[in-house]
DRENMI-908122 format. One record per residue (C-alpha): residue in one letter; x, z, y; residue number from 0. Coordinates in steps of 0.001 Angstrom, whole numbers, plus 500000, padded with zeros to 6 digits. Example, Ala and Ser with C-alpha at 12.3 -4.5 7.8 and 13.67 -1.06 7.14 Angstrom:
{rest=A; x=512300; z=507800; y=495500; nr=0} .
{rest=S; x=513670; z=507140; y=498940; nr=1} .
end
This chain:
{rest=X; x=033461; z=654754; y=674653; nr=0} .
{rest=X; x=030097; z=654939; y=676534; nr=1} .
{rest=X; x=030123; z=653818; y=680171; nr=2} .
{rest=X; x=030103; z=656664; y=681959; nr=3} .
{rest=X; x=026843; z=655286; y=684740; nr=4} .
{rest=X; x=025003; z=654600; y=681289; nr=5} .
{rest=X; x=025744; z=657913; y=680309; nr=6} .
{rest=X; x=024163; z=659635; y=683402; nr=7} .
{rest=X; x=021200; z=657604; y=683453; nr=8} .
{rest=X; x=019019; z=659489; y=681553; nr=9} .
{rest=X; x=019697; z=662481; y=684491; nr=10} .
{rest=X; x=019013; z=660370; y=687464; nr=11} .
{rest=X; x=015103; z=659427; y=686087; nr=12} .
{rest=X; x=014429; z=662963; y=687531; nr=13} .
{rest=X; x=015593; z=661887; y=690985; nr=14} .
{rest=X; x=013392; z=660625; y=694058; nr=15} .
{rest=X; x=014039; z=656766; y=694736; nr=16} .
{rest=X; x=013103; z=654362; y=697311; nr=17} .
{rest=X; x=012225; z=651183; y=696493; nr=18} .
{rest=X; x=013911; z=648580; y=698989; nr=19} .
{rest=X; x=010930; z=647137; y=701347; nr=20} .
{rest=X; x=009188; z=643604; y=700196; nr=21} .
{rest=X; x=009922; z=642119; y=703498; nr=22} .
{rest=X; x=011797; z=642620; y=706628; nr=23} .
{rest=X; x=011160; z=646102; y=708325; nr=24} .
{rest=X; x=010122; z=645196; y=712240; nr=25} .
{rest=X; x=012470; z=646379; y=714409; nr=26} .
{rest=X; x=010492; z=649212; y=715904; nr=27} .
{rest=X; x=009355; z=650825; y=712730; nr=28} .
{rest=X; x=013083; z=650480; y=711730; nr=29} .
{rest=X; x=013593; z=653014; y=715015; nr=30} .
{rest=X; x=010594; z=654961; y=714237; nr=31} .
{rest=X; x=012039; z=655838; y=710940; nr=32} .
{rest=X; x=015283; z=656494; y=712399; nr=33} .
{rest=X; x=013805; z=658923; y=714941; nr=34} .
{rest=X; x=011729; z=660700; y=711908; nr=35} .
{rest=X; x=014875; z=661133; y=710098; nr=36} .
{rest=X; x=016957; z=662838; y=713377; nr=37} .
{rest=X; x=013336; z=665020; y=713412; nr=38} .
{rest=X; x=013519; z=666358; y=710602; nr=39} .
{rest=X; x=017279; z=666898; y=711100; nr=40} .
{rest=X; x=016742; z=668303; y=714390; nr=41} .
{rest=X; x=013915; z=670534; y=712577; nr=42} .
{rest=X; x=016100; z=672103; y=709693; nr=43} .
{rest=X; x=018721; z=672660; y=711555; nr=44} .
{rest=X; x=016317; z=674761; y=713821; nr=45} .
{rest=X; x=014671; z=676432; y=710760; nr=46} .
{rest=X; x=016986; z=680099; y=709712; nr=47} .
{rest=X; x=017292; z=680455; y=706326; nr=48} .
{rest=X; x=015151; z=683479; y=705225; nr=49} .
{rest=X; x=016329; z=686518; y=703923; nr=50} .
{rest=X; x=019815; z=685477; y=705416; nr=51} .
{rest=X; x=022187; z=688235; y=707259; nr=52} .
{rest=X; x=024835; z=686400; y=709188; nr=53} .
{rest=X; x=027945; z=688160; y=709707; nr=54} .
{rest=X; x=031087; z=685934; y=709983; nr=55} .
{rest=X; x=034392; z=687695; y=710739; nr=56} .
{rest=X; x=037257; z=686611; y=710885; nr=57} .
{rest=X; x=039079; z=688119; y=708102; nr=58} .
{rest=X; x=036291; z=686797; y=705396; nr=59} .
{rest=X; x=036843; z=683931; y=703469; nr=60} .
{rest=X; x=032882; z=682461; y=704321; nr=61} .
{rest=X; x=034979; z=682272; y=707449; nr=62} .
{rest=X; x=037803; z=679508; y=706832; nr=63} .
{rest=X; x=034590; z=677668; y=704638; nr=64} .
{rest=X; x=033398; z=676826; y=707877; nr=65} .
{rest=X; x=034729; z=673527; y=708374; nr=66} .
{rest=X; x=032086; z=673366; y=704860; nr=67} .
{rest=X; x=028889; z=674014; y=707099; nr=68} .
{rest=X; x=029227; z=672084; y=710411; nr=69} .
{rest=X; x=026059; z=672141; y=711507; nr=70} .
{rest=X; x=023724; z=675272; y=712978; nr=71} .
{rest=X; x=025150; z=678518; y=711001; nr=72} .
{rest=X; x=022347; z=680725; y=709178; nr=73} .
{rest=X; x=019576; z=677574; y=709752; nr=74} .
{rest=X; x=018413; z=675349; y=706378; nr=75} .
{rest=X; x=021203; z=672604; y=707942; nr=76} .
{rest=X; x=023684; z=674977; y=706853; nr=77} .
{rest=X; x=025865; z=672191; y=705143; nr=78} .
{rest=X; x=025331; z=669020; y=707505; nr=79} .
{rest=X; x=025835; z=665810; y=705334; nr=80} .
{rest=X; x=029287; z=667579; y=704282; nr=81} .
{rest=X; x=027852; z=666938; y=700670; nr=82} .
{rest=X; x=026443; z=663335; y=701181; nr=83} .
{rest=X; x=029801; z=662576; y=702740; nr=84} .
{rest=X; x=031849; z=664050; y=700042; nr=85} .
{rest=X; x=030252; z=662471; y=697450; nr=86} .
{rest=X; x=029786; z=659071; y=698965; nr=87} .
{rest=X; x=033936; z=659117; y=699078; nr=88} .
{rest=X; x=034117; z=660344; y=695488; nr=89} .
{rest=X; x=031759; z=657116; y=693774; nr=90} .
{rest=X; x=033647; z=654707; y=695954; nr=91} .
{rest=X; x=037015; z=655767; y=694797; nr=92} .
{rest=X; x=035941; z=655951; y=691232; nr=93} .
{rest=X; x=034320; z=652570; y=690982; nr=94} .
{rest=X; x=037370; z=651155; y=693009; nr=95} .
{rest=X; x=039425; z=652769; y=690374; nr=96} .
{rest=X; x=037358; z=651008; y=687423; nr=97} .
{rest=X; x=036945; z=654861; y=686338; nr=98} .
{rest=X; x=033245; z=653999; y=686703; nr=99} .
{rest=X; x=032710; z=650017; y=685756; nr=100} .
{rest=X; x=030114; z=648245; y=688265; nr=101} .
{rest=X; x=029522; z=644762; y=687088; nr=102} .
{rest=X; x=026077; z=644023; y=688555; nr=103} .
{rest=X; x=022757; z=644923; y=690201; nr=104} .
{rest=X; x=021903; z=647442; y=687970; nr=105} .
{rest=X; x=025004; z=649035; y=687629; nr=106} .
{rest=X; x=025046; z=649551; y=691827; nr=107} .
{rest=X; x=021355; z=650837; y=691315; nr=108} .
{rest=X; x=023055; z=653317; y=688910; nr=109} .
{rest=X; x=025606; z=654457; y=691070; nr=110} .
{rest=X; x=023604; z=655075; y=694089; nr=111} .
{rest=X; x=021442; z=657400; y=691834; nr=112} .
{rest=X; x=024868; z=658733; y=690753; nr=113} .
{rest=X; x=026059; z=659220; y=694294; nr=114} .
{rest=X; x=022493; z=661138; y=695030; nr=115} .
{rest=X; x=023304; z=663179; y=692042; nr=116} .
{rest=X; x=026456; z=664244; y=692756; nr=117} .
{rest=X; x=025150; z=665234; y=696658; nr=118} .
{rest=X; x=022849; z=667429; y=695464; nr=119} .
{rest=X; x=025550; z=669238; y=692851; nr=120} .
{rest=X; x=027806; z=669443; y=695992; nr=121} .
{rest=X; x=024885; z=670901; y=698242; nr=122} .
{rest=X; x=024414; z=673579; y=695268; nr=123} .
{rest=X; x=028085; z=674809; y=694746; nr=124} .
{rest=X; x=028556; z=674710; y=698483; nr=125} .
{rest=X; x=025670; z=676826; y=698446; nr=126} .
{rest=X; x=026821; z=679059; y=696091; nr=127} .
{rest=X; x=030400; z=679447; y=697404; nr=128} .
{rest=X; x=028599; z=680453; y=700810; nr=129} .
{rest=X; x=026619; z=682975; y=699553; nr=130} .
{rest=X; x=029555; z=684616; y=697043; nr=131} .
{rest=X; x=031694; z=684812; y=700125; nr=132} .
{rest=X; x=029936; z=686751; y=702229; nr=133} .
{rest=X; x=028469; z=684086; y=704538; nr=134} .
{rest=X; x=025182; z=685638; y=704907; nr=135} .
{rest=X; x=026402; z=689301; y=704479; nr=136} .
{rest=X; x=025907; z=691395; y=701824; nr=137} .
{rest=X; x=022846; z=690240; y=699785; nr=138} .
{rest=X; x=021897; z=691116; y=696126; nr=139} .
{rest=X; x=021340; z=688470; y=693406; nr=140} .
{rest=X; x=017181; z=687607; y=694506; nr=141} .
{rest=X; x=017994; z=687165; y=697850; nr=142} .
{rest=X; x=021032; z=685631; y=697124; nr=143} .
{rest=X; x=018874; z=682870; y=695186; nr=144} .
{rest=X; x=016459; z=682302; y=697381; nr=145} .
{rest=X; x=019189; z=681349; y=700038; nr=146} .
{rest=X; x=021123; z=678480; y=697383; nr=147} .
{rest=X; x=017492; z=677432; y=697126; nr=148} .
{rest=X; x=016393; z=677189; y=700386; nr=149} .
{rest=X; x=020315; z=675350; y=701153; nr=150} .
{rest=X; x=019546; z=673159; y=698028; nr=151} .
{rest=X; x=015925; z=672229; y=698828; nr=152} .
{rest=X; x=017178; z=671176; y=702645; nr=153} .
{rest=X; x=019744; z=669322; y=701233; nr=154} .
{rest=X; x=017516; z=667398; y=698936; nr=155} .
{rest=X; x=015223; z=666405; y=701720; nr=156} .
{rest=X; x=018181; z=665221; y=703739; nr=157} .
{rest=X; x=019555; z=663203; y=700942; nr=158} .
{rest=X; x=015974; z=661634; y=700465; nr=159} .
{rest=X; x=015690; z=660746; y=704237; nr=160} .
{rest=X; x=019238; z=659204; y=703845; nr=161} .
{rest=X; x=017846; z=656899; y=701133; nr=162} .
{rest=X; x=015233; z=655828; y=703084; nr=163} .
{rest=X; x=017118; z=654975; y=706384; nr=164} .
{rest=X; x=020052; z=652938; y=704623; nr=165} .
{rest=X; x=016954; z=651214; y=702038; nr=166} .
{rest=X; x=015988; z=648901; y=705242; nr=167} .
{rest=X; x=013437; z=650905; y=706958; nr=168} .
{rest=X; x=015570; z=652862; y=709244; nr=169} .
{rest=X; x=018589; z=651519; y=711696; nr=170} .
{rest=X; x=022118; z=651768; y=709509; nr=171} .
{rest=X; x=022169; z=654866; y=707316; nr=172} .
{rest=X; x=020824; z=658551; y=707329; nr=173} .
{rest=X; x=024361; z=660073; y=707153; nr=174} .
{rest=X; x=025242; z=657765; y=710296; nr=175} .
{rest=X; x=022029; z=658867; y=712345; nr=176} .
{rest=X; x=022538; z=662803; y=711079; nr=177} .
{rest=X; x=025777; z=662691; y=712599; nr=178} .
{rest=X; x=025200; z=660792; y=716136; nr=179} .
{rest=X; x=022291; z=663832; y=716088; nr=180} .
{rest=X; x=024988; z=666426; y=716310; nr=181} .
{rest=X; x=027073; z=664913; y=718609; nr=182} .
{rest=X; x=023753; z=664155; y=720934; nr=183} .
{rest=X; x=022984; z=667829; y=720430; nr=184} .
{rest=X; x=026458; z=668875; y=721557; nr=185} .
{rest=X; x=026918; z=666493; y=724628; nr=186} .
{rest=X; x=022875; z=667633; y=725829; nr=187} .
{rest=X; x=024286; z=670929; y=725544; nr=188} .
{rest=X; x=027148; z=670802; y=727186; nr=189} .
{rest=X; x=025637; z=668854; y=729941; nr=190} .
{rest=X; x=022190; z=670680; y=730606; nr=191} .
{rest=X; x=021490; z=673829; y=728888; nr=192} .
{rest=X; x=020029; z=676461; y=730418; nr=193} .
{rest=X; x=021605; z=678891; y=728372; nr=194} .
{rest=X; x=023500; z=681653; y=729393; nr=195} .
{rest=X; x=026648; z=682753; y=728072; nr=196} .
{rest=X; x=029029; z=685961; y=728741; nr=197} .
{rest=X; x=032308; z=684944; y=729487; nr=198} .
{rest=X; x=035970; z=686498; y=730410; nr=199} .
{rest=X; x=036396; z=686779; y=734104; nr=200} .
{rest=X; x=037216; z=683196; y=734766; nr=201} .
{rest=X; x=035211; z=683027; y=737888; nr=202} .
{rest=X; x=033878; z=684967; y=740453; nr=203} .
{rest=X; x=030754; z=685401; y=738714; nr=204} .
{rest=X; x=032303; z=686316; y=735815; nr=205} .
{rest=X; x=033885; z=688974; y=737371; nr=206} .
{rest=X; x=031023; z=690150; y=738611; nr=207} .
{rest=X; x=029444; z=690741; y=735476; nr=208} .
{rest=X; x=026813; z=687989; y=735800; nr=209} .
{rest=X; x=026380; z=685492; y=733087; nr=210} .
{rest=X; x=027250; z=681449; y=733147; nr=211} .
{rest=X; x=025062; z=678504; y=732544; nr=212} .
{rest=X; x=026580; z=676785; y=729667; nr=213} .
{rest=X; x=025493; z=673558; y=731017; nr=214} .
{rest=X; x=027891; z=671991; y=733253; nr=215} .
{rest=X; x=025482; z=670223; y=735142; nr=216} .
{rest=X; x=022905; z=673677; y=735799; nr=217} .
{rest=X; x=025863; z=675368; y=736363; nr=218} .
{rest=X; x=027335; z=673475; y=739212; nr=219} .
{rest=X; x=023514; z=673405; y=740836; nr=220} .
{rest=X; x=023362; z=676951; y=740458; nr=221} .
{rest=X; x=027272; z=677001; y=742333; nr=222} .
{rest=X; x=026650; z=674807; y=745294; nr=223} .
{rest=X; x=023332; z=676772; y=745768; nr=224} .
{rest=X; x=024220; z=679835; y=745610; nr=225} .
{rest=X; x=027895; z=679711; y=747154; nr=226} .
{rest=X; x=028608; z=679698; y=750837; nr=227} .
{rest=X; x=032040; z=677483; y=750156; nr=228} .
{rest=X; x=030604; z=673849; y=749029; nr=229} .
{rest=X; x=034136; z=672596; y=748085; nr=230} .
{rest=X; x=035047; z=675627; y=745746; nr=231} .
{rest=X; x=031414; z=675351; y=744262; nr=232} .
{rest=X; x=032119; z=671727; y=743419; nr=233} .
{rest=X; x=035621; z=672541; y=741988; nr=234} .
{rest=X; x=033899; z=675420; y=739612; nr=235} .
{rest=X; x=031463; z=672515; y=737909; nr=236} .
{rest=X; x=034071; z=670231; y=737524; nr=237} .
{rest=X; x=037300; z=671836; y=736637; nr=238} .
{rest=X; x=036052; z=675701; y=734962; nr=239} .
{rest=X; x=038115; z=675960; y=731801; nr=240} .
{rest=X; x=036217; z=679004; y=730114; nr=241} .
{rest=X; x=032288; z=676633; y=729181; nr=242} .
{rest=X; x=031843; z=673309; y=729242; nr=243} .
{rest=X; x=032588; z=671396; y=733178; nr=244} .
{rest=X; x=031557; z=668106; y=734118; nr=245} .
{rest=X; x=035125; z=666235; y=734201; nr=246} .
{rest=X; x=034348; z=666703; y=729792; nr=247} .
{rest=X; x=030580; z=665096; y=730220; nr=248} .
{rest=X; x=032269; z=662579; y=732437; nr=249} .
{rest=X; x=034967; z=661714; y=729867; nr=250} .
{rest=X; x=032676; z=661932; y=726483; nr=251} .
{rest=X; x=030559; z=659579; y=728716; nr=252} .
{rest=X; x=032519; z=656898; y=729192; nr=253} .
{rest=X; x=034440; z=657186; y=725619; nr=254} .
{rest=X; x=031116; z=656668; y=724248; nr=255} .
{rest=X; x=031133; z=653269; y=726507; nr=256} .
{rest=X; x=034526; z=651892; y=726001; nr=257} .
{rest=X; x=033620; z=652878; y=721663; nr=258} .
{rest=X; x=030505; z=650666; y=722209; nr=259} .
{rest=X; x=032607; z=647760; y=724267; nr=260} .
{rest=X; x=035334; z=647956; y=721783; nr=261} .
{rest=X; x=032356; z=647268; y=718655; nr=262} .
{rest=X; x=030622; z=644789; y=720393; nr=263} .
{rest=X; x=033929; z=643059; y=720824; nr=264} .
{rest=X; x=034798; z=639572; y=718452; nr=265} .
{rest=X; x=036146; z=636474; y=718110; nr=266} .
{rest=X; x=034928; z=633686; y=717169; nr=267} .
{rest=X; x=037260; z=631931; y=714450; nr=268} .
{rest=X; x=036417; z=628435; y=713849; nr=269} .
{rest=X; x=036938; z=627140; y=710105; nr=270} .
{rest=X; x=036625; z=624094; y=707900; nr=271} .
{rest=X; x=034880; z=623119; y=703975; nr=272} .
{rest=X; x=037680; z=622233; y=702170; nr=273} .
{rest=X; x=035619; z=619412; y=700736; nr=274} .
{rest=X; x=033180; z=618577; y=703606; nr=275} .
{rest=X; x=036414; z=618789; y=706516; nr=276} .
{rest=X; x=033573; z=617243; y=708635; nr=277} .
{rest=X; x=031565; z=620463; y=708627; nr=278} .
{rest=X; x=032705; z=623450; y=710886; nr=279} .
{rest=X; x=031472; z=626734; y=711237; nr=280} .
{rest=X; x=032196; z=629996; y=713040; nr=281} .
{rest=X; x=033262; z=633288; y=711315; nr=282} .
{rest=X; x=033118; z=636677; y=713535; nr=283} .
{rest=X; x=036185; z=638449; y=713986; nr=284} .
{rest=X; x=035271; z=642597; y=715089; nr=285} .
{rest=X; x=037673; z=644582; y=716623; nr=286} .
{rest=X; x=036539; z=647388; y=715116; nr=287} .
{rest=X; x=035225; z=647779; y=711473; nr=288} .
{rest=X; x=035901; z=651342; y=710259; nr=289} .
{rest=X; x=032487; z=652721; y=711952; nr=290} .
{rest=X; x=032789; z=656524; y=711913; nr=291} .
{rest=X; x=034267; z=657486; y=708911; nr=292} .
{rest=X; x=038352; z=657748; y=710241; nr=293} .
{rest=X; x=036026; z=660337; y=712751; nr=294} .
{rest=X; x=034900; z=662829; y=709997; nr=295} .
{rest=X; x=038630; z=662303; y=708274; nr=296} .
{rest=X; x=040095; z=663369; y=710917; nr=297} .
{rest=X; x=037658; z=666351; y=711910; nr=298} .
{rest=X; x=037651; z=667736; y=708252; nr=299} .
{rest=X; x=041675; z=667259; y=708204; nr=300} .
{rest=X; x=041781; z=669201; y=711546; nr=301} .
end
């Protein structure tokens, strides 16, 4: 029976691929190329996808997909790096598995092209499913094209920028840097957007009919400045339960530090050759080696 990476190959040829740099990337074209990737990220997930009517209710089934699409709905982002994600897990468990044999150099080479190969299939049905459910409301079969398209091009391009990141010339991997871009996005959102947001009478304002800063940190400017009572101004930013308050930017703050402590944490285990017992070295011990992926378990489980 043919290997099954041996059997693919001919597919992958069609496939963009980095070659791995010559030399050591310098550190601040490694963060140049990381801040081009969360760009372009940044820029698609800006971009709406044309030709695209976005009506989610509840009751539709594009609806309970959405855990499929975490990033901007309607924008060329749609999917996030669901796909890359998805089929990162798949390769490893098959070539852990022996389903798909990797016995050198060339077979890894093969099943990174496979992994790219099976991202873009992913960011194609996903694609598809989306647009047969209703995601983008009811469009015919040309418009309904053009949107897998669009979904399929922007997914290529993000699979491309993931290559080059985790090739050398970016910091860690594209997936990795894709993802601390959305949670950046979310926290800068929560803390300082201007935005305003209609909300259930939670407040006095509220009640009014006046609209909310979504930003915690705008919004309890615009409280103790426009309030008469200081104290019950500085209560509103901190503790308002219907948008984001600043006891939650306070808190995602300083999980973010004691996640960064807790990485840079080791020990230093001294050991000894077996034949050279004179010789002693030191192996690093982390505390923490899992990086983010028990994260996007978890968020896809819940």
């Amino acid at each position: 029976m043919p290997r099954l990476l041996k059997v693919i190959e001919p597919l992958l040829q069609g496939l963009l691929d980095v070659e791995p740099p010559a030399k050591r990337v310098p550190y601040q074209s490694r963060v140049m190329w990381s801040l081009a990737a969360a760009l372009v990220y940044i820029s698609l997930g800006q971009v709406p996808v044309f030709g695209a009517e976005l009506k989610l209710k509840s009751d539709s089934a594009a609806f309970f997909l959405g855990g499929l699409a975490p990033a901007n709905r309607g924008s060329l982002a749609e999917l996030g790096v669901a796909p890359m994600i998805t089929a990162g897990v798949l390769m490893a468990v098959l070539a852990n598995t022996r389903v798909v044999e990797v016995k050198n150099k060339g077979d890894r080479a093969l099943l990174q092209g496979a992994t790219r190969l099976v991202a873009l299939v992913l960011t194609m049905a996903e694609a598809v499913l989306l647009v047969a459910c209703g995601m983008y409301g009811d469009v015919g079969l040309l418009k309904g094209t053009l949107i897998v398209a669009q979904l399929t091009y922007a997914g290529a391009l993000l699979v491309a920028w993931d290559q080059l990141v985790s090739k050398g010339y970016g910091l860690g991997s594209g997936v990795s840097v894709f993802i601390g871009v959305t949670a950046c996005e979310s926290v800068v959102a929560s803390a300082i957007s201007l935005r305003k947001v209609a909300t259930a009478a939670a407040s006095a304002e509220a009640a009014a009919g006046a609209k909310e800063y979504q930003g915690a940190i705008i919004a309890l400017i615009h409280a103790m400045s426009s309030r008469p009572n200081k104290l019950s101004a500085l209560g509103y930013g901190l503790f308002r339960g219907n948008l984001p308050n600043l006891l939650g930017v306070f808190t995602t703050l300083a999980v973010f530090m004691l996640t960064v402590l807790a990485w840079c944490c080791k020990q230093q285990l001294p050991v000894k050759y077996a034949k050279f017992r004179a010789q002693q070295a030191q192996y690093p011990i982390k505390l923490l080696y899992e990086s983010n992926i028990p994260l996007i378990l978890f968020s896809t489980a819940a």
